[in-house]
N, C-alpha and C positions, 0 to 999 in steps of 0.2 A: 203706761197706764198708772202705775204704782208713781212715779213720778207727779202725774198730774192731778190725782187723789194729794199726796203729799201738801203738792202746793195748793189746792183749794184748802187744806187745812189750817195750814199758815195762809192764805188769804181771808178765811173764814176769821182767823184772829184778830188781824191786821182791819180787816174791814169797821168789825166795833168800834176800833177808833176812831173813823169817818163820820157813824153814824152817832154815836153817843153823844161827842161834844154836842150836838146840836141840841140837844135835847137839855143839857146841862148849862148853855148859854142861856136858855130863861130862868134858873136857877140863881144866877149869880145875884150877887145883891146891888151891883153895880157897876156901868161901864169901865173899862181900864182906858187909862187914859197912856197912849203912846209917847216917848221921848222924836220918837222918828222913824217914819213909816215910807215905803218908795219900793223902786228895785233897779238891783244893781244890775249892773252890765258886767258879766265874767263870762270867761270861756264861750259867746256869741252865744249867750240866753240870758233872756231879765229874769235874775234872781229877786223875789217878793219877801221881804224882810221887816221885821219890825224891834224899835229897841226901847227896852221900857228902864225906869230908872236909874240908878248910880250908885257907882261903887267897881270893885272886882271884876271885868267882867267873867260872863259865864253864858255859855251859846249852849242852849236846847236843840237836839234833830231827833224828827221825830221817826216814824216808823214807817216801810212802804207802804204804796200806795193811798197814805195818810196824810197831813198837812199840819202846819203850826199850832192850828186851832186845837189839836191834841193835849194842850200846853196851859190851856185857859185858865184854869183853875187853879194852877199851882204860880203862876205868873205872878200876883201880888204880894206873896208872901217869898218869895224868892227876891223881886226886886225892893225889897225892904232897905238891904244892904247891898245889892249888887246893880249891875248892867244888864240885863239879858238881853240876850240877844233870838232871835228865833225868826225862820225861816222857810218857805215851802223848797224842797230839793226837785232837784230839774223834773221838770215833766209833770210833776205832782201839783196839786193845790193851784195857786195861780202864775207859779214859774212855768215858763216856756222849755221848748228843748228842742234841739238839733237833728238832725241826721245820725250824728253819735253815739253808737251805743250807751246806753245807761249803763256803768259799770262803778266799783265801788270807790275805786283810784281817782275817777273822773269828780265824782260828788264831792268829795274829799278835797279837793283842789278846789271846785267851787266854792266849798267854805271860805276856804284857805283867803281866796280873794277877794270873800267877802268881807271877812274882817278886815282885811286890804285895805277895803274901799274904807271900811271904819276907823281906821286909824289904829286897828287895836294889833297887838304885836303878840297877844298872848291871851289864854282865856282860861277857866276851864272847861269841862264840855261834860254834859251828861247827852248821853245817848240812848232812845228806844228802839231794840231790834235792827233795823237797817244802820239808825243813826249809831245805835254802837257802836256795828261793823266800821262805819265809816270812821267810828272815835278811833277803833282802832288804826285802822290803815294812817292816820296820822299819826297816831303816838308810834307806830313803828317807820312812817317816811320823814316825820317832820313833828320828832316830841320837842324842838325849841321853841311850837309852838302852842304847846300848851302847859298849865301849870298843874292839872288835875283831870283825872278820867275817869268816870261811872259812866258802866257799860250796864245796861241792863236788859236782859232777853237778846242777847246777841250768839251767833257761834262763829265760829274763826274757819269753820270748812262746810260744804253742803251735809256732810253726814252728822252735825249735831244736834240736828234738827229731828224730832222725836220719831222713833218707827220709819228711819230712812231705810230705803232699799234703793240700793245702785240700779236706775233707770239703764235701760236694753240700749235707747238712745236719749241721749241730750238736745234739746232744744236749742237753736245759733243764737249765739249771745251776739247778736244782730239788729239794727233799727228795723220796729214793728210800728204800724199806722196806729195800734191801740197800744196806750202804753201799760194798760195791766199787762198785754202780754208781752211784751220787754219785760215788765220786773220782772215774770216768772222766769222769763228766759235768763235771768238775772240771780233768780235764786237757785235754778238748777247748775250754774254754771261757777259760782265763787257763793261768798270768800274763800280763798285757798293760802290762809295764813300760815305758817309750817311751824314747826314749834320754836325753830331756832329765831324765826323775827317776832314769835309772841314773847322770847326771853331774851328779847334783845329791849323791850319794851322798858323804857327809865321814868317814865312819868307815874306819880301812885296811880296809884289805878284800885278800883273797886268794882268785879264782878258781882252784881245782884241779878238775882231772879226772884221769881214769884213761886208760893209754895207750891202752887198747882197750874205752873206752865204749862198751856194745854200742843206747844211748840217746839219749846229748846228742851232737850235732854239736860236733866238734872248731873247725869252724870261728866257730860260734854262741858256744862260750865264749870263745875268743878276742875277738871282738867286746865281750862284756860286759868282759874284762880291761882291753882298749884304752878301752873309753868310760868304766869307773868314775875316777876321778880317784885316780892312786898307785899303784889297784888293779895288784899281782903276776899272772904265772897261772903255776902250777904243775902240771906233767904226775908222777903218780903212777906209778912204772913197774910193768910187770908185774900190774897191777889192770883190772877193768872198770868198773863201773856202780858194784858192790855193795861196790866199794873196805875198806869199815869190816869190812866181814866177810870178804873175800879176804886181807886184810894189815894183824890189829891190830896189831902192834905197829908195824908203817911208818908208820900212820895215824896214832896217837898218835905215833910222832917230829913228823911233818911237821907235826902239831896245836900239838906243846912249840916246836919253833922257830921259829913265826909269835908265839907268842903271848910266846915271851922273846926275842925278836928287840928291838932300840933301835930304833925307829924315829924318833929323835930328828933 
């Protein structure tokens, strides 16, 4: 039960992001116009992608059970100078999904081939909540292939996730016909990053959060800052959870000067 309280809280987050962009798509002052829109074929699901301007690239993931359109806002002023890239992850938005469990190695991979498909050999990646998790899993399976990592609202184990209590039972991290209940069963079951592969982690990397995370423990990210090697942590003021959609344009700053920051 504590468990499933848990996760309706972090769904309860996570959801805003679904619902807000919609609301903030009549806001906009004008359509964005896409470089290249389709979907890819990786790992036997169409991945739905789109890639806007030129320059660096730099691949957005957004958060569970959320989609790319989380991204809207900050999208113009991002591809100013760069490539973005951005994405629905399997089963979410209008990507498809298999029989196979939704897990965070899997997603990760699916990136991995999507830039494949795009020719791109390297990127950097900002990630929200899931998508961090997933930054991470790459910067620790596969950091040759990225050049920069902003992790934001993410935890590296099921307990850093605010007011956790070790559930009696775990849910099987198993194919479910509804896929909110996969994620859940998804976030009761990983990340399970251990400290030796978050300090194994060579890409910079910046831990940010929001001042008033209503999700991640404050003090859980703090820990991943201290154990990743380099790794920054950045408190986002004035923001919660759903950061990218409370404050795009703060979000895209603190996104431009990590990533033209020298860290030479």
């Amino acid at each position: 039960m504590a468990r499933r309280l848990l996760a309706s809280l972090v769904l309860a987050c996570v959801a805003s992001a679904v619902v807000m962009p919609l609301h903030r798509q009549a806001e906009a002052s004008g359509p964005l116009v896409s470089n290249q829109v389709g979907y890819a074929s990786v790992n036997g699901i169409e991945l739905f992608f789109r890639v806007y301007g030129e320059g660096s690239p730099l691949l957005l993931i957004h958060g569970g059970l959320s989609d790319s359109s989380v991204w809207r806002d900050q999208i113009a002023a991002l591809a100013e100078n760069h490539q973005v890239i951005v994405a629905d992850s399997r089963g979410q938005g209008r990507s498809t999904r298999t029989a196979d469990p939704i897990t965070y190695d899997l997603m990760a991979d699916d990136y991995l081939k999507l830039l494949d498909t795009l020719g791109i050999q390297k990127a950097a990646l900002v990630g929200w909540s899931d998508g961090g998790i997933i930054g991470l899993d790459i910067a620790i399976h596969h950091p040759e292939r990225l050049t920069r990592l902003f992790v934001q609202a993410a935890n590296a184990t099921p307990d850093g996730v605010k007011h956790y209590v070790a559930p009696e039972t775990v849910p099987e991290l198993r194919h479910y016909d509804d896929v909110a209940e996969e994620i859940h069963a998804l976030w009761a079951n990983e990340p399970n990053f251990t400290a030796d592969e978050l300090a194994s982690i060579t890409v910079p990397t910046e831990i940010v959060i929001g001042d008033h995370d209503e999700a991640i423990s404050r003090k859980h990210t703090e820990y991943m800052a201290e154990t990743i090697p380099g790794a920054s942590l950045v408190i986002l003021p004035d923001v919660g959870h759903s950061a990218p959609i409370e404050d795009p344009a703060g979000y895209a700053t603190a996104v431009l000067e990590f990533l033209d920051r020298d860290l030479s």
